[in-house]
VOZADREN-404059 format. One line per field, with one value per residue (C-alpha): chain; residue in three letters; y, z, x. Coordinates in Angstrom, 1 decimal. Layout:
BEGIN
guti <- (A | ...)
kolza <- (ALA | ...)
py <- (Y | ...)
pz <- (Z | ...)
px <- (X | ...)
This chain:
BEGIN
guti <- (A | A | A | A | A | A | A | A | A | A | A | A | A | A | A | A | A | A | A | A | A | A | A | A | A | A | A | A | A | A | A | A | A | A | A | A | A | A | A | A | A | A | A | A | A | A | A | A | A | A | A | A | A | A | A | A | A | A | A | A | A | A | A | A | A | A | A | A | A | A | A | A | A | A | A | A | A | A | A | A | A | A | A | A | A | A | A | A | A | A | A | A | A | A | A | A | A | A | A | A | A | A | A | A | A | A | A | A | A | A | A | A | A | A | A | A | A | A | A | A | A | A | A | A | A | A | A | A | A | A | A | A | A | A | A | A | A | A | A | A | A | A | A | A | A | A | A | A | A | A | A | A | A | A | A | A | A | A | A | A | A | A | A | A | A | A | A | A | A | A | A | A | A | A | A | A | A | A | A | A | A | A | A | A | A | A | A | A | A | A | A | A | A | A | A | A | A | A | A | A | A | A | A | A | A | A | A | A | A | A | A | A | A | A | A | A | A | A | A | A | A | A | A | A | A | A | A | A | A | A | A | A | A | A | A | A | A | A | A | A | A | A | A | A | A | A | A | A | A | A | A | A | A | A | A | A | A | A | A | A | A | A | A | A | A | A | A | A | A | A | A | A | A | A | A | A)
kolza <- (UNK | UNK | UNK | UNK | UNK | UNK | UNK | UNK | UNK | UNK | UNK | UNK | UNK | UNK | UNK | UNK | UNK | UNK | UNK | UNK | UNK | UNK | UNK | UNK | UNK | UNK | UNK | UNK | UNK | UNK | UNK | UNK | UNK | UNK | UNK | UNK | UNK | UNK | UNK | UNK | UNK | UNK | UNK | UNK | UNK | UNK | UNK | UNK | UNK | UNK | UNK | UNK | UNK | UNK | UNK | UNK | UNK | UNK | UNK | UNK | UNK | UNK | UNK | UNK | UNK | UNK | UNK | UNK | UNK | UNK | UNK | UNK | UNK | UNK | UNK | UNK | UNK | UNK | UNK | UNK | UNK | UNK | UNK | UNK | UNK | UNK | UNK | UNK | UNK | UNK | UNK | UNK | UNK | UNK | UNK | UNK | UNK | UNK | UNK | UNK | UNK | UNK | UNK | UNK | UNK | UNK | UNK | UNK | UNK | UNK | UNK | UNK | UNK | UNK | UNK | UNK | UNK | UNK | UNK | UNK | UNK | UNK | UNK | UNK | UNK | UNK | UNK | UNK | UNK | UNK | UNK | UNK | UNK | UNK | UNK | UNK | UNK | UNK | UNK | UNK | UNK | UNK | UNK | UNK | UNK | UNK | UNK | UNK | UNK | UNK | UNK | UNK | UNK | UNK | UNK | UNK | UNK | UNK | UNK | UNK | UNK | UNK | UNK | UNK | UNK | UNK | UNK | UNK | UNK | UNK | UNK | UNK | UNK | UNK | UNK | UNK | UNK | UNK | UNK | UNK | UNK | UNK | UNK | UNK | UNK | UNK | UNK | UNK | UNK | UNK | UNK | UNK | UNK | UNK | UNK | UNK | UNK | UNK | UNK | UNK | UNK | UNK | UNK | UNK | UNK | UNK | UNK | UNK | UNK | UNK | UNK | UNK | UNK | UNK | UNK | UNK | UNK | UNK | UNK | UNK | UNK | UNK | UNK | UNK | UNK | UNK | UNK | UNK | UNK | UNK | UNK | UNK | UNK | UNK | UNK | UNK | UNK | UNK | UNK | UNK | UNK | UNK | UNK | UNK | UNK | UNK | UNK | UNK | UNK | UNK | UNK | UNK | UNK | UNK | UNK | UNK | UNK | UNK | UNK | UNK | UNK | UNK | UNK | UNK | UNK | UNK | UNK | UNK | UNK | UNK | UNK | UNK | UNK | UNK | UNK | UNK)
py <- (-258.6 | -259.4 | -257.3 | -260.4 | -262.8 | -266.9 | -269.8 | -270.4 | -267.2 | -264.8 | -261.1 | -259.2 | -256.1 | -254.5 | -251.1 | -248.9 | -245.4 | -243.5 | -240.2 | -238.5 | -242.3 | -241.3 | -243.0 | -246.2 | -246.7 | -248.2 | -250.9 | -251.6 | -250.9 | -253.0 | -256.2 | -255.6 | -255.4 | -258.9 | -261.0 | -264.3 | -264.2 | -263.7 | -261.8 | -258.9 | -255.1 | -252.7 | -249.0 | -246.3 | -243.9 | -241.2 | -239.4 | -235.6 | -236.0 | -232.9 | -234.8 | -236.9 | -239.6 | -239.1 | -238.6 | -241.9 | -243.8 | -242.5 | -244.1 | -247.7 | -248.2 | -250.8 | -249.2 | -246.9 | -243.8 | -241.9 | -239.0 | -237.0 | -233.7 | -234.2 | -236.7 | -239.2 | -240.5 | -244.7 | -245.7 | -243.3 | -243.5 | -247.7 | -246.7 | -245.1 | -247.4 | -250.2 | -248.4 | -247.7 | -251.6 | -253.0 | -250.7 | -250.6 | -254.1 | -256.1 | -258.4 | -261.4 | -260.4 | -257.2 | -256.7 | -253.8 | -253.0 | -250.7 | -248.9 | -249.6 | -253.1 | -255.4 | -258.6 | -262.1 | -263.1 | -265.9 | -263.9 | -264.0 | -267.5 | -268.6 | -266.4 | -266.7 | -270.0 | -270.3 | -268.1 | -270.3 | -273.3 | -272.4 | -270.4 | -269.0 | -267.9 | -263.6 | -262.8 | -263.6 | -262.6 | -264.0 | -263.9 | -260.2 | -259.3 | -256.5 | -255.4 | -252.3 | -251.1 | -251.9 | -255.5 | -256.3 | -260.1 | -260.0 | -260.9 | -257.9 | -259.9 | -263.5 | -262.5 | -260.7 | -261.4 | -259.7 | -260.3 | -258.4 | -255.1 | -253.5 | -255.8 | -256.8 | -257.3 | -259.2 | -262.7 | -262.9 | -259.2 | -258.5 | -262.1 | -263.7 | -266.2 | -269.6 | -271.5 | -270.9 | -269.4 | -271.3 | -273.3 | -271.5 | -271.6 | -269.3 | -266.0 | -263.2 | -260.9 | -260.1 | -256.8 | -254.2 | -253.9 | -256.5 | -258.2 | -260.2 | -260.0 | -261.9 | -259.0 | -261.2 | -260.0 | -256.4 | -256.4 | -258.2 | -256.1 | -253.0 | -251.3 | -249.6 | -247.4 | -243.7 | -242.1 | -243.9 | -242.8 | -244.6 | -247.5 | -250.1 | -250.1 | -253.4 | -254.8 | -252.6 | -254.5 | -257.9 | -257.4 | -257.0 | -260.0 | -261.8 | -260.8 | -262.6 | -265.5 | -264.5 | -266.8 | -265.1 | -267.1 | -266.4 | -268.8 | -268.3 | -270.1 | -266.5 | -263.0 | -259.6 | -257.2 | -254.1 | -250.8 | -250.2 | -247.6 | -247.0 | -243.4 | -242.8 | -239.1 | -238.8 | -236.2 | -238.3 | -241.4 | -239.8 | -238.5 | -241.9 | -243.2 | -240.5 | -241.7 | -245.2 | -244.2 | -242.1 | -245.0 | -247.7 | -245.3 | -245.0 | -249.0 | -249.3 | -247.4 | -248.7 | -252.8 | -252.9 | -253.7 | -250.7 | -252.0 | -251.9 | -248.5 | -247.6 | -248.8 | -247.6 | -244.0 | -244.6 | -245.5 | -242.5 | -240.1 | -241.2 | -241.4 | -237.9 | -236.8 | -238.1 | -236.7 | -233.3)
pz <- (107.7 | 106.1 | 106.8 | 106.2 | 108.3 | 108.4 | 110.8 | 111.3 | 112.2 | 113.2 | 112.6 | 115.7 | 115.7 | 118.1 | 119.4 | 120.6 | 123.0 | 122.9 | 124.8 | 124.3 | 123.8 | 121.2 | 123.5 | 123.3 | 120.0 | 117.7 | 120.0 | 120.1 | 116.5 | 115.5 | 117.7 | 116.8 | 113.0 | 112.9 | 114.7 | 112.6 | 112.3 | 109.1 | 110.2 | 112.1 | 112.1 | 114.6 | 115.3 | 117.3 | 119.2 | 119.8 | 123.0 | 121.2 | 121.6 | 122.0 | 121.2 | 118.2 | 118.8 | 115.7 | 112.7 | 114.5 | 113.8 | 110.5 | 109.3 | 109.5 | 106.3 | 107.6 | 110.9 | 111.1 | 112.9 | 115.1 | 116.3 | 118.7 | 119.7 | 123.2 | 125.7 | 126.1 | 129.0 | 128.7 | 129.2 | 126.3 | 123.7 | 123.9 | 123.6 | 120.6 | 119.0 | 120.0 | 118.3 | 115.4 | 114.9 | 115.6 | 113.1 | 110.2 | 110.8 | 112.5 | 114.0 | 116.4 | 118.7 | 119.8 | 121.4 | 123.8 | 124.6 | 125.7 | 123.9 | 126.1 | 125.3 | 123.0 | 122.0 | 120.6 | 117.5 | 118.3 | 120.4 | 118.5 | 117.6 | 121.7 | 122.6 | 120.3 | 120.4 | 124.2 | 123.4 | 120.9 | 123.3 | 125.1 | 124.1 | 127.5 | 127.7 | 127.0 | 127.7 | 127.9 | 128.8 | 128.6 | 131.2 | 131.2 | 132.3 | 132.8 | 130.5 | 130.4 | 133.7 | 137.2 | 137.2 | 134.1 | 133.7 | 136.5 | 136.4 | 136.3 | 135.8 | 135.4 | 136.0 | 138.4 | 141.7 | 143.3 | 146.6 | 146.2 | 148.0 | 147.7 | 147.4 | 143.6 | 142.5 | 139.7 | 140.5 | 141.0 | 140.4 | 141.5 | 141.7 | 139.4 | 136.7 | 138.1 | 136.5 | 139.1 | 136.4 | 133.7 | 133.9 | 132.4 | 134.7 | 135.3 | 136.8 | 137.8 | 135.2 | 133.3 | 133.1 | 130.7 | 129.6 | 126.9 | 126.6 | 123.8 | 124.7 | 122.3 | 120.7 | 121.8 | 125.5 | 124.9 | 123.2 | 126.2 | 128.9 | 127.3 | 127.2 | 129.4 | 131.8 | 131.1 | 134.1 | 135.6 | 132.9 | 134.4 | 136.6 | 138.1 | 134.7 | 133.0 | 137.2 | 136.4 | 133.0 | 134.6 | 137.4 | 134.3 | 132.4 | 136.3 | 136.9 | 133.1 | 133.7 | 131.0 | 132.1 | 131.9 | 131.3 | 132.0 | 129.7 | 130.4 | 126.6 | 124.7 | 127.0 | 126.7 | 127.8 | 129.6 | 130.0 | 133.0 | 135.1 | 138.5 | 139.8 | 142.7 | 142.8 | 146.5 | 145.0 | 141.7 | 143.7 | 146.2 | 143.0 | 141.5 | 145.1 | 144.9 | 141.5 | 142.4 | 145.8 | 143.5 | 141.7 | 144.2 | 145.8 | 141.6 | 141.6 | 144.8 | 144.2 | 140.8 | 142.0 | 145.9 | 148.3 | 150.8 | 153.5 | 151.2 | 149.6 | 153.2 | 154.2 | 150.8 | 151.9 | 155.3 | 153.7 | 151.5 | 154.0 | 155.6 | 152.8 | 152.3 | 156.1 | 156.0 | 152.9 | 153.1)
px <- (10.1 | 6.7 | 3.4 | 1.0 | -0.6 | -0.1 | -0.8 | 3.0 | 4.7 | 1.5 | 2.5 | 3.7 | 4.0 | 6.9 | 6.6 | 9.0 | 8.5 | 11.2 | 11.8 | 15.6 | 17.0 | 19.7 | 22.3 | 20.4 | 17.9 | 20.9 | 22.1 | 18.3 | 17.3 | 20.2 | 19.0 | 15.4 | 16.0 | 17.6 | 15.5 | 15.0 | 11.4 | 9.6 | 6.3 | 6.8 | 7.3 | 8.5 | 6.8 | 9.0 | 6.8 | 8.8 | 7.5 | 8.7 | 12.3 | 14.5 | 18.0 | 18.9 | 16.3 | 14.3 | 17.0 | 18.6 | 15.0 | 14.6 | 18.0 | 15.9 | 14.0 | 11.7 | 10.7 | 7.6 | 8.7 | 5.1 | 6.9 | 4.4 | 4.6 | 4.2 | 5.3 | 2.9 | 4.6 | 5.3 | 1.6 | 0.3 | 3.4 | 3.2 | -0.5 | -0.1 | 1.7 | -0.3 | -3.4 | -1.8 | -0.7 | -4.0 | -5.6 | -3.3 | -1.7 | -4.1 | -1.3 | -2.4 | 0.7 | 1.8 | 5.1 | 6.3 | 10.2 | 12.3 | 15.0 | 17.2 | 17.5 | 18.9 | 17.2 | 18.3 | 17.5 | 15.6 | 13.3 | 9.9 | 10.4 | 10.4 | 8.1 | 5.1 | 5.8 | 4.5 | 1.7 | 0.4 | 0.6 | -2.8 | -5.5 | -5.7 | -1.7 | -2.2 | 0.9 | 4.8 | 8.1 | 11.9 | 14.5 | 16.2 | 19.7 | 21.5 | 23.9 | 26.1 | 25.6 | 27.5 | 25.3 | 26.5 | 25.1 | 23.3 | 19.1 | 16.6 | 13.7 | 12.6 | 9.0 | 6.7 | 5.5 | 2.7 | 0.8 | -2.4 | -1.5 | 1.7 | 4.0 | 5.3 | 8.8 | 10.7 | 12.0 | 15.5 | 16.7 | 20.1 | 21.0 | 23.8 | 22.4 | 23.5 | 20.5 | 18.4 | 16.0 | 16.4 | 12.8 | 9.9 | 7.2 | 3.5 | 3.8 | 2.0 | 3.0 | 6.4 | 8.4 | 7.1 | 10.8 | 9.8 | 6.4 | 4.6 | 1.1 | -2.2 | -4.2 | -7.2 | -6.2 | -5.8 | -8.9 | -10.9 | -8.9 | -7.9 | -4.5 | -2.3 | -4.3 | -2.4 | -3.5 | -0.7 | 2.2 | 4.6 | 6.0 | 3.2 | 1.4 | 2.1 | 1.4 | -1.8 | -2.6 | -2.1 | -4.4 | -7.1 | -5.8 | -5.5 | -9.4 | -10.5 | -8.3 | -5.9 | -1.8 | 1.4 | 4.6 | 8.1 | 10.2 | 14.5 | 14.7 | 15.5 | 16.9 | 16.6 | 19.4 | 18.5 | 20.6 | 18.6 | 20.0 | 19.2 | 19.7 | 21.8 | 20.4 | 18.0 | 16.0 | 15.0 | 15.2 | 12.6 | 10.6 | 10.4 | 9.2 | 6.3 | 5.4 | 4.7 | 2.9 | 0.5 | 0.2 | -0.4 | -3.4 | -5.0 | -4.6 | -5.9 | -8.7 | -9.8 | -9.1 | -9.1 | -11.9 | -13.1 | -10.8 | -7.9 | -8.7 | -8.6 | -5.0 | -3.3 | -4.8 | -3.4 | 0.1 | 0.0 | -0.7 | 2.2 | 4.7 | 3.6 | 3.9 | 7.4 | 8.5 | 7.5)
């Protein structure tokens, strides 16, 4: 890993938010660490941990450890870390990923690659599977979809990989669970909008990078594998639910037109009426 800048292999800086991910951040660590690219570094955000998170971090000599003393929540921590890269690295790319993950080593090479392809490509994701879960193989994500209201969900989720992915193509948006995004965009568009903390935000960021005509590709060349785990618990389940309807109403009211500020109120008056 080199701190330095070149035409070949621009620098990316990868950063990492962790909140109580002791379970997770080796498997990740240990992917991240060996990618076979010459020009990055990796920054762990750690959103003020209570378990084992931060003495696991430390054990990697060549990862810069930001541990806060508060939870910054996903939005704030990848924040953070972004910040921090853009001022102390100035990197052209910057990458986001969850702990839970584990990457291939030829990750960076695929993926800046396409970003270098066209000046007006901001952002770009690869294909991202489950792994160690009960859909063990299956696809969580081969890129976002989004219809312009409420309706955005990642191609393919669920489904086995049979191939049917395997062509990289345009897409809305990619899954924050691993994104290589131009510096250039984020400094046009700005960053992750905090207020919403979590879930929606990277749909958030590409409705900005949408509006200034900023692409997003999804290329199957190079995969991710996620931990994901979805909770089977009706109170957290109904919890996350209520999350994501506070944040369709703050996205609604910062992009929609009157008529559809109006009908997202309408639809969160009702989600709350039915979930009291």
């Amino acid at each position: 890993m080199q701190k330095d800048s070149n035409t070949k292999y621009p620098l990316v800086s990868i950063i990492i938010v962790t909140w109580n991910s002791e379970k997770d951040i080796e498997d990740c660590l240990d992917s991240v660490v060996n990618i076979d690219y010459p020009n990055f570094n990796i920054i762990v955000v750690d959103n003020a941990s209570s378990d084992n998170t931060v003495s696991l971090v430390k054990k990697y000599k060549n990862v810069q450890l930001l541990a806060e003393a508060e939870n910054n929540y996903f939005t704030g921590g990848n924040n953070i870390g972004i910040q921090y890269a853009l001022d102390n690295h100035n990197p052209e790319m910057v990458m986001i990923l969850n702990p839970d993950t584990k990457v291939e080593a030829n990750l960076l090479k695929v993926l800046s690659e396409v970003l270098l392809r066209d000046k007006k490509i901001g952002a770009v994701g690869p294909k991202i599977k489950f792994w160690n879960n009960e859909n063990e193989g299956k696809i969580n994500s081969a890129g976002l979809d989004y219809d312009g209201f409420m309706r955005a969900y990642d191609w393919g989720v669920y489904e086995e990989d049979n191939g049917q992915f395997d062509q990289e193509r345009e897409v809305f948006g990619v899954t924050g669970t691993c994104i290589l995004m131009k510096s250039e965009m984020l400094s046009e568009i700005g960053l992750l909008w905090e207020k919403l903390e979590m879930y929606l935000d990277e749909l958030e960021l590409f409705i900005r990078a949408n509006n200034a005509g900023w692409k997003a590709i999804y290329t199957p060349k190079t995969t991710v594998y996620h931990k994901y785990q979805q909770s089977t618990n009706q109170n957290k389940m109904l919890k996350v639910e209520a999350k994501k309807m506070r944040n369709w109403l703050y996205i609604a009211f910062k992009h929609y037109s009157f008529k559809g500020k109006l009908l997202m109120i309408l639809k969160y008056i009702k989600f709350q009426l039915l979930n009291k």
